[in-house]
N, C-alpha and C positions, 0 to 999 in steps of 0.2 A: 797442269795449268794451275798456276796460281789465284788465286783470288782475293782482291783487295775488298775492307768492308768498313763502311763509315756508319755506325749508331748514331755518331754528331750527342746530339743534348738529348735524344733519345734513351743513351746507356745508363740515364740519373731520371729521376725524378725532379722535375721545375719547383724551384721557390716558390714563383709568383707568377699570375696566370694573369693575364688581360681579358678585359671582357670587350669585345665589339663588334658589333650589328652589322651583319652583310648581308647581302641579297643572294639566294639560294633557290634555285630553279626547284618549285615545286616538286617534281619527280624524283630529285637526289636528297629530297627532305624524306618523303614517304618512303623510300627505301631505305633509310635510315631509321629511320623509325622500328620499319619491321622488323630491320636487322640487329636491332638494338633489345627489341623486345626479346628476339631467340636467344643473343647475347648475355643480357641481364647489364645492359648499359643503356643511358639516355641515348638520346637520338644528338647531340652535342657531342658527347665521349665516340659517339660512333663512325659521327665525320671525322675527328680528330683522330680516331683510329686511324680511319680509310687515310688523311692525310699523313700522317706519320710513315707509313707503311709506303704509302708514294712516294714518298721525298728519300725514302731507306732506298729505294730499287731504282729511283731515276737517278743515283749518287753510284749505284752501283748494279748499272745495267747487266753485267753477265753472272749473276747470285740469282739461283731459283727462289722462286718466291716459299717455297717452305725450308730454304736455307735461313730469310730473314726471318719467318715467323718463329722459327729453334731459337735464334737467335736471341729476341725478344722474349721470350721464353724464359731463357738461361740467366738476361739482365734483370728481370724480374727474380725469379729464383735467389740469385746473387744477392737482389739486395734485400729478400726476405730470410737471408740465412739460411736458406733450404739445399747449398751444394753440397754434395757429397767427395771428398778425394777421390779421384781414378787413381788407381795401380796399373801403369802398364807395364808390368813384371808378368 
């Protein structure tokens, strides 16, 4: 089976970032937060994780979810200069 994969504006790093006020159901703040603290990210960074990651899997429903986090991984990597050449010889 083939598998199609959309990063979208994911596989770069944004210019420029918007700031704006939404209303966020108490519960999915404090679990942000925690998760953010285990992390080493704000509880902002960490919704915007959870979002990014959502918007990856509902674009590309049949990719396991530690296909996209490699993934994510690798674009990171990439644009910190850290790949290494494969040899498939």
């Amino acid at each position: 089976m083939a598998y199609r994969y959309n990063l979208g504006r994911f596989g770069r790093e944004e210019s420029s970032m918007a700031t704006t006020s939404i209303r966020l159901d108490q519960e999915l703040v404090d679990k942000a937060t925690i998760m953010a603290r285990a992390l080493n990210r704000t509880p902002p960074k960490q919704i915007e994780h959870w979002a990014k990651i959502g918007e990856i899997m509902e674009d590309n429903p049949d990719l396991p979810y530690e296909f996209v986090r490699q993934a994510l991984i690798a674009v990171a990597e990439r644009e910190a200069g850290k790949l290494e050449s494969y040899d498939f010889g």
